[in-house]
KOLKOLKE-809806 format. One record per residue (C-alpha): x, y, z; residue in one letter; residue number from 0. Coordinates in steps of 0.5 Angstrom, whole numbers. Layout:
BEGIN
+-------+-------+-------+-------+-------+
|    c1 |    c2 |    c3 | votor | vexro |
+-------+-------+-------+-------+-------+
|     X |     Y |     Z |     A |   NUM |
...
+-------+-------+-------+-------+-------+
//
This chain:
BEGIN
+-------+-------+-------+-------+-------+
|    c1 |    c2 |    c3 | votor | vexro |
+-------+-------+-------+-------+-------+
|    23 |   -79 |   -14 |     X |     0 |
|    29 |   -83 |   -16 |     X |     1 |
|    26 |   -88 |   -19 |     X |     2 |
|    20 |   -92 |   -22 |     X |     3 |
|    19 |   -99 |   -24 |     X |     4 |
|    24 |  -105 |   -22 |     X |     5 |
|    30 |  -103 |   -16 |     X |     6 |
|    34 |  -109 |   -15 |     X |     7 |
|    36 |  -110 |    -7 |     X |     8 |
|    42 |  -113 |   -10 |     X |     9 |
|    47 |  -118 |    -5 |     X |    10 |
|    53 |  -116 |    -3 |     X |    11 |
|    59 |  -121 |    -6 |     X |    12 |
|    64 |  -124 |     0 |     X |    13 |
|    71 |  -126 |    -4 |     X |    14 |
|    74 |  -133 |     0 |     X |    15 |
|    77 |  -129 |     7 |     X |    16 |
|    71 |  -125 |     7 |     X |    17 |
|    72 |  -119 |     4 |     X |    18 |
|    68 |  -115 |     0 |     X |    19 |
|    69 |  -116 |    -8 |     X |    20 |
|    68 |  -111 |   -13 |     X |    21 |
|    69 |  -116 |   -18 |     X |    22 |
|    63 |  -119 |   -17 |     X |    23 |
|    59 |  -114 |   -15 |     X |    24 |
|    61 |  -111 |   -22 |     X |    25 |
|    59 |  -116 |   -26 |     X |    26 |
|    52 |  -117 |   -21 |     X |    27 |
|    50 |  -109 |   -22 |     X |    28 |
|    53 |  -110 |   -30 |     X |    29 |
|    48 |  -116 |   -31 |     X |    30 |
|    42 |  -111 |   -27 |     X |    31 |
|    43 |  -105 |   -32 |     X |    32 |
|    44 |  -109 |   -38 |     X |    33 |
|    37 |  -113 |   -37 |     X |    34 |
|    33 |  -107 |   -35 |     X |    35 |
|    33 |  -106 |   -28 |     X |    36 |
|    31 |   -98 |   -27 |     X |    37 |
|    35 |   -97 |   -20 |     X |    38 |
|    40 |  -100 |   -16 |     X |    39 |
|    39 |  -101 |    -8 |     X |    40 |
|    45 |  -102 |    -5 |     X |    41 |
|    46 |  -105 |     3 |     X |    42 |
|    38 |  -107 |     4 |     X |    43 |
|    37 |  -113 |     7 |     X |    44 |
|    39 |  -117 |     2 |     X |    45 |
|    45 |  -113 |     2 |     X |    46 |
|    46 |  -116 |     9 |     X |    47 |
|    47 |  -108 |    12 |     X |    48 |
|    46 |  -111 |    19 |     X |    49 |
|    53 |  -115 |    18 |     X |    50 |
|    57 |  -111 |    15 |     X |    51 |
|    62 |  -105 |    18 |     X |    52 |
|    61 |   -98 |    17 |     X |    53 |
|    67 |   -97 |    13 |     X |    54 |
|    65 |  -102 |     9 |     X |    55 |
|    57 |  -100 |     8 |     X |    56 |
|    60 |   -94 |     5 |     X |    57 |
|    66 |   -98 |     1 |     X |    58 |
|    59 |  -102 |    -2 |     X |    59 |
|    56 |   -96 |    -3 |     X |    60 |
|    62 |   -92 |    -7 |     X |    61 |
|    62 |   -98 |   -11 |     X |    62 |
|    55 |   -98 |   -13 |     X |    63 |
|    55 |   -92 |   -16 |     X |    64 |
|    61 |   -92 |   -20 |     X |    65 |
|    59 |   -98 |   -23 |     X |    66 |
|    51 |   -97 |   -24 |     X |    67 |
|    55 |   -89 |   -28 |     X |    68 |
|    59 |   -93 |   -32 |     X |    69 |
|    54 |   -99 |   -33 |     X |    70 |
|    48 |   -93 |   -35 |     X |    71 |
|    53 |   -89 |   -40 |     X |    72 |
|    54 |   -95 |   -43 |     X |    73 |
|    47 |   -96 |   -44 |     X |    74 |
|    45 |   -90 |   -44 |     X |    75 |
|    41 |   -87 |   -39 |     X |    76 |
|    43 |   -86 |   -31 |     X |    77 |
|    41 |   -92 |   -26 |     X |    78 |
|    41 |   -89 |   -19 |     X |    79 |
|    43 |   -92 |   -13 |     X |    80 |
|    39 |   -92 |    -8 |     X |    81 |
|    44 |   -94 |    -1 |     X |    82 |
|    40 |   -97 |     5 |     X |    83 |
|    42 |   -93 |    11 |     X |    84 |
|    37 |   -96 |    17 |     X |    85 |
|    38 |   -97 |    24 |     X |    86 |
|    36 |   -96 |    31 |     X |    87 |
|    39 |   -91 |    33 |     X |    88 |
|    37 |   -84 |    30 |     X |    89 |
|    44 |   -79 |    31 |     X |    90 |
|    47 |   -86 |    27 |     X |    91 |
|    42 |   -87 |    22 |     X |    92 |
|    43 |   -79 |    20 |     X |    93 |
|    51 |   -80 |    20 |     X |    94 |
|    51 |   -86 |    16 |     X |    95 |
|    47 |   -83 |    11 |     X |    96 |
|    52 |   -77 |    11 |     X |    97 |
|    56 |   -82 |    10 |     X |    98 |
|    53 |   -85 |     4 |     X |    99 |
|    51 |   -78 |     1 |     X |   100 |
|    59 |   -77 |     0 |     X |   101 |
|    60 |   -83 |    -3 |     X |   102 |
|    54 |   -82 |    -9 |     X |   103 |
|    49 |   -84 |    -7 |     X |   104 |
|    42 |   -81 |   -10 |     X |   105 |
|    37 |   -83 |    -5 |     X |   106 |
|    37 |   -85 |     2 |     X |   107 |
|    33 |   -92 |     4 |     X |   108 |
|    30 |   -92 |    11 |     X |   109 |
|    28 |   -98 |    15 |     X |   110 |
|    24 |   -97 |    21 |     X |   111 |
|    27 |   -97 |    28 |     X |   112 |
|    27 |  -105 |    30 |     X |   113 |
|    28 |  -109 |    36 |     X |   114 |
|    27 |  -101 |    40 |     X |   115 |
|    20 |  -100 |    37 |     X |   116 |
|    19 |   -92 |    37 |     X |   117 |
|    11 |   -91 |    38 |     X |   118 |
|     7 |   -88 |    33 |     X |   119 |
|    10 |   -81 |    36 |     X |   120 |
|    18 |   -84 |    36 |     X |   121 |
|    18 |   -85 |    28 |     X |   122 |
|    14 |   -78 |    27 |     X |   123 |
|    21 |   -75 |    31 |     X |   124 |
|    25 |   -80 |    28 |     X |   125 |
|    24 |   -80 |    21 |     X |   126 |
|    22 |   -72 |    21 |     X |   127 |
|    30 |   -71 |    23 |     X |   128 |
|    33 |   -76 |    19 |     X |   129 |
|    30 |   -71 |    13 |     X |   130 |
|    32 |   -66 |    16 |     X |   131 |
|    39 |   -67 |    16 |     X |   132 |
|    40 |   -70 |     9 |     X |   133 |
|    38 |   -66 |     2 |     X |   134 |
|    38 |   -72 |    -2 |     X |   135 |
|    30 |   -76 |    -3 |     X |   136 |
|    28 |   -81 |     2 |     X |   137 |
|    25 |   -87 |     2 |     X |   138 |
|    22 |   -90 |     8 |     X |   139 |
|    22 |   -98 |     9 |     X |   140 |
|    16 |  -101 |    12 |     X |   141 |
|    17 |  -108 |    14 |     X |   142 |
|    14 |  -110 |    21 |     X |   143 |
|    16 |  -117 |    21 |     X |   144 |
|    23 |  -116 |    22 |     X |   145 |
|    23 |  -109 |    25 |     X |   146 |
|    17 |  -111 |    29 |     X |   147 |
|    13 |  -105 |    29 |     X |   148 |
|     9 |  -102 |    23 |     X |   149 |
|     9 |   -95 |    21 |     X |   150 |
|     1 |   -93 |    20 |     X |   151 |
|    -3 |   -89 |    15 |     X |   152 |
|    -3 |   -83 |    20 |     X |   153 |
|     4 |   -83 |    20 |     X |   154 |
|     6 |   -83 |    14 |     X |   155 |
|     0 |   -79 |    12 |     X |   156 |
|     5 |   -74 |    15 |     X |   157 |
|    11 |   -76 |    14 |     X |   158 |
|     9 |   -75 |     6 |     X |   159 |
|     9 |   -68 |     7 |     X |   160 |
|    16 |   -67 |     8 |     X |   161 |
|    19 |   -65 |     1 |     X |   162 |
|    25 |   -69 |     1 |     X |   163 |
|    20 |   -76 |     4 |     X |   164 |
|    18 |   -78 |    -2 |     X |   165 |
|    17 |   -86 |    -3 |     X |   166 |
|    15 |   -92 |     2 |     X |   167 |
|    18 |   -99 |     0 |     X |   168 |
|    12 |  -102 |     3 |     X |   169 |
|    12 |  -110 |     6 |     X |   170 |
|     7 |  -110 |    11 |     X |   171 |
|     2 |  -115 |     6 |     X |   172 |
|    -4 |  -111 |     8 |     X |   173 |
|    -8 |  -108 |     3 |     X |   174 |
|   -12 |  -106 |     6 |     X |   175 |
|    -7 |  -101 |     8 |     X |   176 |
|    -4 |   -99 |     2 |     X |   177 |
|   -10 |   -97 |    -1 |     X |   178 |
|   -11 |   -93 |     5 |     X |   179 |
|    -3 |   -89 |     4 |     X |   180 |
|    -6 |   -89 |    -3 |     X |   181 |
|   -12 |   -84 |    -1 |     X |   182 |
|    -7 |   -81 |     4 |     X |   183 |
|    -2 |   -79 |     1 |     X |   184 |
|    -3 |   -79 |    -5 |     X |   185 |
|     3 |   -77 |   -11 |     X |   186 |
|     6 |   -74 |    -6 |     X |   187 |
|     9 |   -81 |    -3 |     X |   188 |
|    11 |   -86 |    -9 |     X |   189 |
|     9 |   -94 |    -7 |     X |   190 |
|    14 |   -99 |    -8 |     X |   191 |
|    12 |  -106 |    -6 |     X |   192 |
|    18 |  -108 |    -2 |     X |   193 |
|    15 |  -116 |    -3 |     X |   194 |
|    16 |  -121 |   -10 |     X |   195 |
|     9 |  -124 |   -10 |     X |   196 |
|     5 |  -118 |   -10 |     X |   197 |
|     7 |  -114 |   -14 |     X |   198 |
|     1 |  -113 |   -19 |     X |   199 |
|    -4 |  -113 |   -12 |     X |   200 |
|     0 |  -105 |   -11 |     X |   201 |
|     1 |  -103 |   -18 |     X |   202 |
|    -7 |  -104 |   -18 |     X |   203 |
|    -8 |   -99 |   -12 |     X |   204 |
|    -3 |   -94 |   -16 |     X |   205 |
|     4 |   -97 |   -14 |     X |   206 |
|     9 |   -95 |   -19 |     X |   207 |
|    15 |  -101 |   -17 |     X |   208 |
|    18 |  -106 |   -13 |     X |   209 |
|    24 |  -107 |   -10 |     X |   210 |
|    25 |  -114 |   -11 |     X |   211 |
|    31 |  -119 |    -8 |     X |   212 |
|    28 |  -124 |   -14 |     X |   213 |
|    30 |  -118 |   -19 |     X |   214 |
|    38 |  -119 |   -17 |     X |   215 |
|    37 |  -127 |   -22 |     X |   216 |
|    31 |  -124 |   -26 |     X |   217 |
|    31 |  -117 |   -28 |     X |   218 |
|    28 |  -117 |   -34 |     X |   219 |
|    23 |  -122 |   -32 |     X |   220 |
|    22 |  -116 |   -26 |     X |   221 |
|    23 |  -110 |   -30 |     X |   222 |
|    18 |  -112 |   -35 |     X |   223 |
|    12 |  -113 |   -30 |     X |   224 |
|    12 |  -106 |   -28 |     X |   225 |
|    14 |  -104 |   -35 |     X |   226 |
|     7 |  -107 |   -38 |     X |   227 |
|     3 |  -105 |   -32 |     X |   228 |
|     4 |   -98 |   -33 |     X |   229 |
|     3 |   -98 |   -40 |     X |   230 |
|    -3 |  -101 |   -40 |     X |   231 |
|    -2 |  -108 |   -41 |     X |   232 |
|    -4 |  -112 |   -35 |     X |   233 |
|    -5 |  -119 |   -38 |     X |   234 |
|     2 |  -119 |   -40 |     X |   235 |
|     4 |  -116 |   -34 |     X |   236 |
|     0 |  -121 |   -30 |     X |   237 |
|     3 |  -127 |   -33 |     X |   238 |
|    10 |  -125 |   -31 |     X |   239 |
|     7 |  -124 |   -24 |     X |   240 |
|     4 |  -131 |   -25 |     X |   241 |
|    10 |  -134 |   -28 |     X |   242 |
|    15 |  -132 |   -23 |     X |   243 |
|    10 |  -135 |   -16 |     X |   244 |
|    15 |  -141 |   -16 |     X |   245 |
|    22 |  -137 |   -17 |     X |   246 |
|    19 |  -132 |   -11 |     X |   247 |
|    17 |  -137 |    -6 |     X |   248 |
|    24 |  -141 |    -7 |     X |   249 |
|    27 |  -134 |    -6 |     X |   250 |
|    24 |  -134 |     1 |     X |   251 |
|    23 |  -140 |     3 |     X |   252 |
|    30 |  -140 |     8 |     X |   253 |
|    32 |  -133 |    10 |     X |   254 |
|    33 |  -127 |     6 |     X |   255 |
|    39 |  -127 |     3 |     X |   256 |
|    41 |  -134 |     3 |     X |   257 |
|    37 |  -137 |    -3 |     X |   258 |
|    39 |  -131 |    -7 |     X |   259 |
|    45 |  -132 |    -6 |     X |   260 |
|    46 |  -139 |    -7 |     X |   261 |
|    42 |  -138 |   -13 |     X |   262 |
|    47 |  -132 |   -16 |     X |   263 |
|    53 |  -137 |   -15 |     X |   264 |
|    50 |  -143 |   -19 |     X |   265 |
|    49 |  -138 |   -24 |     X |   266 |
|    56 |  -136 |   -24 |     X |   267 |
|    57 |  -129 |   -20 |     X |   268 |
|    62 |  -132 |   -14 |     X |   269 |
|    57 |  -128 |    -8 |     X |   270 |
|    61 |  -132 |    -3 |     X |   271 |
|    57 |  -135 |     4 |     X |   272 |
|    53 |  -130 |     8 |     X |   273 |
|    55 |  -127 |    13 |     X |   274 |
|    54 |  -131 |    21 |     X |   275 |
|    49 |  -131 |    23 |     X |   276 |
|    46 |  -133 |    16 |     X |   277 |
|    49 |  -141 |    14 |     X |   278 |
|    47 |  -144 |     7 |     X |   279 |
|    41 |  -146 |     5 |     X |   280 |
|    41 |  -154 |     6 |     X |   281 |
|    42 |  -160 |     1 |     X |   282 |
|    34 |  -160 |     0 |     X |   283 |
|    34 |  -153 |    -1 |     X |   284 |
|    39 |  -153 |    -6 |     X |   285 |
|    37 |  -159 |   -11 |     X |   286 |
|    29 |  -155 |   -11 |     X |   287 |
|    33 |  -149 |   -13 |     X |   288 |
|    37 |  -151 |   -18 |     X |   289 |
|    31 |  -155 |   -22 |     X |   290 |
|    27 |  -149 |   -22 |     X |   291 |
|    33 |  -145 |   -24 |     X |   292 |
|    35 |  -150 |   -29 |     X |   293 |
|    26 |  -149 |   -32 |     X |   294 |
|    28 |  -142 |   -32 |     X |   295 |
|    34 |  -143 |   -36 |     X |   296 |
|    38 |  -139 |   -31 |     X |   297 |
|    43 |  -144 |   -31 |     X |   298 |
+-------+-------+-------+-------+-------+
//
């Protein structure tokens, strides 16, 4: 498993023409390891994979690596990076995460296929040759409210006896299927919650973390909900969740990653825009944001 507690999806800085800036992204990724976070997730949703090239999927990736080294040398200890490698199409999929391997990257991130919506059978062949063709841990994304299908306990059931399928970032928000992939799968696949607001509802049903979008403006806050609950102190660990509700619905409250993202740059970490289809969040928006931020002492 390449990591427990908290991975942050960080987002992909735009410098003013549009272009990827490694500045940015080293200041975002120095402020992640400095304030705990155990991973770095690179080119995810919030790292708006879908509108970025594959020349410069694997320019971030690259990235990603060589900061989150230097960043964990000097805190002394490794933060790997997990690089988003999804897609629709299976022989894309197995050549972009090829790609990401020669750029360094520790493990593999697989979002289920969208728009195409394999069956059941579809993600069993889909995922069984993404393994395949790779030696380094994956980790299955399970979100059907974009992909439009869910990956079921059956499915993974086997999925998680493949040896190099070792984790779910799971964000189907039902309960009642964790605890039944729990049952299923057992140690030999790692849960992560893959949403902010219930974090603490997947630890309870064996979860070891989350791969968080609030965890790029709150990492400490993040990582130390995890950290208390695994040690045992679910009060404190339930206070964070609790304090955080605000911050997280904000989060959300426009498509993901424009809040964050509007967040990070009144915090000073020059991310740019999004990229289109995606606009800035509204003047609305902004003025909640901001004032929360400001009860957060963020700004």
């Amino acid at each position: 498993m390449p990591f427990t507690g908290l991975g942050t999806a960080v987002c992909t800085p735009f410098d003013d023409s549009g272009a990827f800036s490694y500045a940015s992204y080293e200041k975002l990724i120095n402020f992640q390891v400095e304030n705990g976070a155990d991973a770095i997730v690179a080119c995810g949703t919030t790292g708006e994979a879908s509108t970025i090239s594959l020349e410069e999927h694997v320019e971030v990736v690259r990235a990603a690596v060589e900061i989150s080294k230097k960043a964990g040398e000097k805190a002394g200890r490794k933060v790997p990076v997990v690089a988003g490698a999804g897609g629709n199409d299976t022989l894309d999929c197995c050549a972009l995460g090829r790609a990401c391997r020669g750029a360094g990257a520790d493990a593999l991130m697989y979002v289920a296929p969208y728009y195409n919506k394999p069956s059941q059978r579809g993600l069993l062949a889909h995922y069984t040759k993404l393994a395949s063709d790779t030696d380094l841990p994956i980790v299955l994304y399970n979100i059907p409210g974009r992909t439009g299908i869910n990956i079921q306990v059956s499915t993974l059931e086997e999925l998680s006896k493949i040896p190099n399928i070792v984790a779910i970032k799971e964000a189907s928000g039902d309960f009642g299927q964790v605890a039944h992939i729990a049952a299923a799968c057992g140690d030999r696949l790692t849960i992560l919650s893959g949403n902010d607001d219930y974090i603490l509802p997947i630890l309870s049903l064996g979860g070891k973390g989350v791969i968080s979008t609030t965890g790029n403006i709150l990492p400490r806050q993040m990582h130390d909900m995890v950290a208390k609950y695994l040690a045992g102190d679910f009060a404190g660990s339930l206070k964070l969740q609790l304090d955080i509700l605000p911050m997280v619905e904000l989060m959300f409250a426009d498509v993901n990653p424009t809040p964050v993202k509007a967040a990070l740059n009144l915090m000073g970490f020059d991310m740019g825009e999004c990229r289109l289809p995606l606009v800035a969040i509204d003047d609305t928006l902004h003025t909640k944001l901001k004032s929360e931020m400001e009860r957060f002492k963020l700004i």
